[in-house]
N, C-alpha and C positions, 0 to 999 in steps of 0.2 A: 694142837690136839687133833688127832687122825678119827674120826668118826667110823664106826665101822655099820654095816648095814644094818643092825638095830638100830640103833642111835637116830641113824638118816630115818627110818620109817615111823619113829616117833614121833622126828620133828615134824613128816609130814603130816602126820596125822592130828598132832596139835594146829598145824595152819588150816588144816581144812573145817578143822571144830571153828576153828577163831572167826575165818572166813565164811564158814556158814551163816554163824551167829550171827556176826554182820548184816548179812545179805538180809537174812529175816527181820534183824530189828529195820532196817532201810525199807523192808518192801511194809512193815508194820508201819511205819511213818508215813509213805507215799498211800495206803489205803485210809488213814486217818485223815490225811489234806484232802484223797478225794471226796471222801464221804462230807468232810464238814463243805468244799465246793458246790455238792451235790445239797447239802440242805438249804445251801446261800440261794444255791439258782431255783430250786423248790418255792419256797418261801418268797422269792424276788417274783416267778410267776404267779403266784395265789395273788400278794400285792396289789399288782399291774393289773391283773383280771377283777377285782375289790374295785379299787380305783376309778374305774371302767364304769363298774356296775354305778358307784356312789356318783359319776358323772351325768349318767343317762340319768339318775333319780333328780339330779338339781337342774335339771334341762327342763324336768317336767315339775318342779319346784312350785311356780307359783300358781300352779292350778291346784297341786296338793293339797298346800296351805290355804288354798281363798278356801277348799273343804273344809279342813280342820277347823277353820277358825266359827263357820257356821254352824259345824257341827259343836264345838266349843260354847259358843252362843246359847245356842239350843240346850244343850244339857247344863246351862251355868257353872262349867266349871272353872276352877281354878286356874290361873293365869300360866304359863311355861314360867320354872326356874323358881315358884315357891319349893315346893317338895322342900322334908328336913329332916334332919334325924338326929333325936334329942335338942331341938330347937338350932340344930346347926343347916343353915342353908347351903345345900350342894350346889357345887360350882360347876356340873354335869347336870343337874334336874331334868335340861327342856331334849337330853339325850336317854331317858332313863327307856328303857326295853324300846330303843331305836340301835340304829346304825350310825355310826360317826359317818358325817357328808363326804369326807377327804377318802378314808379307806374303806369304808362299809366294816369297820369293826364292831360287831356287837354289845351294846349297854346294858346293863340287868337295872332289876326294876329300881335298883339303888344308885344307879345313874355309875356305876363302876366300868370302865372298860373290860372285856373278857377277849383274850390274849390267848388263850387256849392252840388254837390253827398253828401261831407261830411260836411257840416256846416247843425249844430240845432238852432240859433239863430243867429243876425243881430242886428247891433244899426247904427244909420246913424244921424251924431249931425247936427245940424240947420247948423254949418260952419263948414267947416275944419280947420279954426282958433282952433277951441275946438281941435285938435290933436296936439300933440305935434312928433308925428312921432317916440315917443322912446318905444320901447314893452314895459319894466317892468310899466312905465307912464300910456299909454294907455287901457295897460291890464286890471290897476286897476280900472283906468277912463270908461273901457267899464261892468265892475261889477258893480261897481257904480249905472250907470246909467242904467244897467237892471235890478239890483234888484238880482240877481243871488249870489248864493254862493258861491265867488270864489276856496274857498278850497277844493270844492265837484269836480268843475268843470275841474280844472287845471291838475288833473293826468291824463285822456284823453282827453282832449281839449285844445287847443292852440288858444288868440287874431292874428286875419289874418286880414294885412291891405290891405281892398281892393281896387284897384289903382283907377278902373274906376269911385267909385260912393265917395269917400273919408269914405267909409263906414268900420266898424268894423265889420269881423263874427267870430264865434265862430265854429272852424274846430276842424276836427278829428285829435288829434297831430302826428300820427305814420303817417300818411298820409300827415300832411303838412311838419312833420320835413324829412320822406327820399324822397319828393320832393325839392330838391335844388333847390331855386330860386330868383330871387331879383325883387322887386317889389315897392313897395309904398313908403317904409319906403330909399332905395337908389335912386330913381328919387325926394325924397323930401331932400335929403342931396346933388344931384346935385343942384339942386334949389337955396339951399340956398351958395352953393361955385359960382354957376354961377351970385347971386348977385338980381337975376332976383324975379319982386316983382310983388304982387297981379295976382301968379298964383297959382296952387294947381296941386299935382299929377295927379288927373283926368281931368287937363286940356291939358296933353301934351298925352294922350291917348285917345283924343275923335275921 
Protein backbone atom coordinates (compact mmCIF):
# COMPACT_ATOMS: atom_id res chain seq x y z
CA UNK A 1 0.00 0.00 0.00
CA UNK A 2 1.61 3.41 -1.40
CA UNK A 3 0.83 6.07 1.15
CA UNK A 4 0.42 9.35 -0.36
CA UNK A 5 1.28 12.69 1.39
CA UNK A 6 -1.95 12.93 3.24
CA UNK A 7 -1.81 9.60 4.69
CA UNK A 8 2.24 10.32 5.77
CA UNK A 9 0.94 13.76 7.51
CA UNK A 10 -1.67 12.04 9.44
CA UNK A 11 0.43 9.48 10.64
CA UNK A 12 2.67 12.12 11.71
CA UNK A 13 0.46 13.93 13.42
CA UNK A 14 -0.96 10.98 15.44
CA UNK A 15 2.75 10.25 16.72
CA UNK A 16 3.43 13.50 17.81
CA UNK A 17 -0.26 13.57 19.89
CA UNK A 18 0.97 10.05 21.15
CA UNK A 19 4.38 11.32 21.93
CA UNK A 20 3.43 14.30 23.44
CA UNK A 21 0.96 12.57 25.74
CA UNK A 22 3.69 10.50 26.83
CA UNK A 23 6.26 13.03 27.50
CA UNK A 24 3.59 14.77 29.87
CA UNK A 25 2.24 11.88 31.63
CA UNK A 26 6.37 10.93 32.43
CA UNK A 27 7.11 14.59 33.34
CA UNK A 28 3.55 14.21 35.70
CA UNK A 29 5.31 11.07 37.30
CA UNK A 30 8.80 12.43 37.78
CA UNK A 31 6.98 15.91 39.54
CA UNK A 32 5.01 13.50 41.72
CA UNK A 33 8.35 11.40 42.98
CA UNK A 34 9.74 14.79 43.40
CA UNK A 35 7.31 16.50 45.48
CA UNK A 36 6.70 13.29 47.67
CA UNK A 37 11.08 13.18 47.93
CA UNK A 38 10.68 16.85 48.86
CA UNK A 39 7.98 16.02 51.68
CA UNK A 40 10.42 12.98 52.98
CA UNK A 41 13.35 15.25 53.37
CA UNK A 42 11.02 18.15 54.89
CA UNK A 43 9.56 16.16 57.50
CA UNK A 44 13.03 14.05 57.98
CA UNK A 45 14.58 17.84 58.90
CA UNK A 46 11.65 18.96 61.23
CA UNK A 47 12.45 15.17 62.97
CA UNK A 48 16.30 15.66 63.46
CA UNK A 49 15.69 19.38 64.62
CA UNK A 50 12.53 17.79 67.38
CA UNK A 51 14.93 15.21 68.36
CA UNK A 52 17.67 17.65 69.11
CA UNK A 53 15.46 19.95 70.98
CA UNK A 54 13.94 16.59 73.07
CA UNK A 55 17.83 15.80 73.60
CA UNK A 56 18.90 19.09 75.16
CA UNK A 57 15.49 18.90 77.39
CA UNK A 58 16.77 15.20 78.97
CA UNK A 59 20.33 16.66 79.35
CA UNK A 60 18.74 19.11 81.72
CA UNK A 61 16.20 16.29 82.91
CA UNK A 62 17.03 15.89 86.33
CA UNK A 63 16.95 19.18 87.50
CA UNK A 64 13.53 19.59 85.96
CA UNK A 65 12.22 16.83 87.72
CA UNK A 66 13.91 17.29 91.29
CA UNK A 67 11.36 20.90 90.38
CA UNK A 68 8.43 19.24 89.47
CA UNK A 69 8.49 16.83 91.97
CA UNK A 70 8.67 19.75 94.83
CA UNK A 71 6.43 21.52 93.26
CA UNK A 72 4.10 18.38 93.11
CA UNK A 73 4.72 17.99 96.91
CA UNK A 74 3.67 21.25 97.53
CA UNK A 75 0.50 21.49 95.85
CA UNK A 76 -0.52 17.59 96.71
CA UNK A 77 -1.03 16.60 93.70
CA UNK A 78 -1.77 13.59 92.13
CA UNK A 79 0.95 11.12 91.21
CA UNK A 80 2.11 10.94 87.07
CA UNK A 81 0.10 8.26 85.08
CA UNK A 82 -3.29 8.36 87.32
CA UNK A 83 -5.24 10.68 84.77
CA UNK A 84 -8.61 8.38 83.19
CA UNK A 85 -11.15 8.71 81.16
CA UNK A 86 -14.35 6.90 82.15
CA UNK A 87 -12.38 5.06 84.75
CA UNK A 88 -9.89 3.99 81.95
CA UNK A 89 -6.31 4.59 82.84
CA UNK A 90 -4.04 6.25 79.95
CA UNK A 91 -1.10 4.62 79.07
CA UNK A 92 0.14 8.34 77.94
CA UNK A 93 -1.16 10.24 81.44
CA UNK A 94 2.57 11.23 82.78
CA UNK A 95 2.82 12.89 78.80
CA UNK A 96 -0.56 14.68 78.78
CA UNK A 97 0.01 18.65 77.42
CA UNK A 98 4.05 17.66 77.37
CA UNK A 99 6.27 16.65 74.60
CA UNK A 100 7.36 13.08 73.92
CA UNK A 101 11.30 12.85 75.28
CA UNK A 102 12.44 10.99 71.90
CA UNK A 103 10.75 13.51 69.16
CA UNK A 104 9.26 16.55 70.99
CA UNK A 105 5.98 15.56 69.61
CA UNK A 106 3.28 17.33 71.29
CA UNK A 107 0.52 15.53 73.82
CA UNK A 108 -3.00 17.07 74.48
CA UNK A 109 -4.28 17.24 77.83
CA UNK A 110 -5.62 13.68 77.12
CA UNK A 111 -2.26 12.27 76.88
CA UNK A 112 -3.02 11.76 72.79
CA UNK A 113 -0.12 12.25 70.46
CA UNK A 114 -0.69 15.34 68.01
CA UNK A 115 0.74 14.46 64.62
CA UNK A 116 -0.41 17.43 62.93
CA UNK A 117 3.52 18.91 61.50
CA UNK A 118 3.83 15.51 59.93
CA UNK A 119 0.79 14.29 58.17
CA UNK A 120 0.13 14.99 54.05
CA UNK A 121 -3.17 13.59 53.94
CA UNK A 122 -6.45 12.83 56.11
CA UNK A 123 -9.71 10.63 55.28
CA UNK A 124 -12.37 10.89 57.86
CA UNK A 125 -15.29 8.11 56.98
CA UNK A 126 -19.04 9.26 57.29
CA UNK A 127 -18.97 6.55 60.78
CA UNK A 128 -16.39 5.17 62.61
CA UNK A 129 -18.46 2.10 62.23
CA UNK A 130 -16.31 1.95 58.68
CA UNK A 131 -13.10 1.48 61.15
CA UNK A 132 -12.25 -1.57 62.20
CA UNK A 133 -9.45 -0.34 64.61
CA UNK A 134 -6.78 -3.06 63.13
CA UNK A 135 -3.64 -1.05 61.15
CA UNK A 136 -3.00 -3.74 58.52
CA UNK A 137 -7.38 -3.29 57.80
CA UNK A 138 -7.52 0.14 58.01
CA UNK A 139 -4.27 0.94 56.28
CA UNK A 140 -5.68 -0.60 53.18
CA UNK A 141 -9.29 0.81 53.81
CA UNK A 142 -7.72 4.28 54.18
CA UNK A 143 -5.74 3.77 50.41
CA UNK A 144 -8.80 2.59 49.18
CA UNK A 145 -10.61 5.32 49.90
CA UNK A 146 -8.05 8.10 48.89
CA UNK A 147 -7.08 6.83 45.87
CA UNK A 148 -3.39 6.84 46.74
CA UNK A 149 -0.69 4.39 46.14
CA UNK A 150 -0.14 2.52 48.81
CA UNK A 151 3.23 0.94 47.74
CA UNK A 152 4.53 4.39 46.94
CA UNK A 153 3.34 5.71 50.14
CA UNK A 154 4.06 2.95 52.82
CA UNK A 155 8.02 3.25 53.06
CA UNK A 156 7.72 6.82 54.59
CA UNK A 157 4.40 7.09 55.72
CA UNK A 158 2.44 5.23 58.37
CA UNK A 159 -1.96 4.95 58.60
CA UNK A 160 -2.40 7.11 62.24
CA UNK A 161 -5.57 6.59 64.03
CA UNK A 162 -6.67 9.62 65.00
CA UNK A 163 -8.45 9.43 68.53
CA UNK A 164 -10.24 12.78 68.52
CA UNK A 165 -12.04 13.04 65.05
CA UNK A 166 -12.23 8.91 64.34
CA UNK A 167 -10.24 10.24 61.48
CA UNK A 168 -7.44 8.40 59.36
CA UNK A 169 -3.97 10.46 58.62
CA UNK A 170 -1.31 9.66 56.69
CA UNK A 171 2.10 10.50 59.04
CA UNK A 172 5.61 10.81 58.68
CA UNK A 173 6.61 6.93 59.86
CA UNK A 174 10.07 7.73 61.51
CA UNK A 175 8.21 10.29 63.38
CA UNK A 176 5.11 8.30 64.24
CA UNK A 177 7.02 4.89 64.84
CA UNK A 178 9.99 6.51 67.59
CA UNK A 179 7.03 8.30 69.03
CA UNK A 180 5.77 5.51 71.45
CA UNK A 181 2.20 5.82 72.03
CA UNK A 182 -1.23 4.37 72.55
CA UNK A 183 -4.04 6.01 71.14
CA UNK A 184 -7.30 5.16 69.19
CA UNK A 185 -6.72 1.91 68.17
CA UNK A 186 -6.14 0.69 72.43
CA UNK A 187 -9.09 2.99 73.91
CA UNK A 188 -11.23 1.18 70.97
CA UNK A 189 -10.00 -2.42 72.26
CA UNK A 190 -10.90 -1.08 75.90
CA UNK A 191 -14.22 -0.38 74.64
CA UNK A 192 -14.92 -3.28 73.38
CA UNK A 193 -13.52 -5.58 76.67
CA UNK A 194 -15.44 -3.08 78.74
CA UNK A 195 -18.71 -4.17 76.83
CA UNK A 196 -19.77 -0.60 76.45
CA UNK A 197 -21.75 0.19 73.22
CA UNK A 198 -22.58 2.95 70.83
CA UNK A 199 -19.50 4.85 71.72
CA UNK A 200 -16.38 5.59 69.63
CA UNK A 201 -12.80 6.56 70.57
CA UNK A 202 -13.48 10.10 70.09
CA UNK A 203 -16.05 10.06 72.40
CA UNK A 204 -14.15 9.47 75.63
CA UNK A 205 -11.67 12.30 74.52
CA UNK A 206 -14.11 15.12 73.88
Amino acid sequence: MILNKNHRLYILIILCIFIGGCGRFGLHAVNHKNMLQHKVKKFDNRLNRNIKIAGFIRFNKKVLESIRLSKRKSNNQASVGTESIRGKKLANSHLQNKRHPVTNVRFDKHGMPDFTPYTIHSYKPKSASELTYDVKKDTKYFFKKTGLNQAEYSKHFAVHHNAHENRLDLVYRKAHDKTNHYGAVELNRWIKKSNTKDISPADLVK
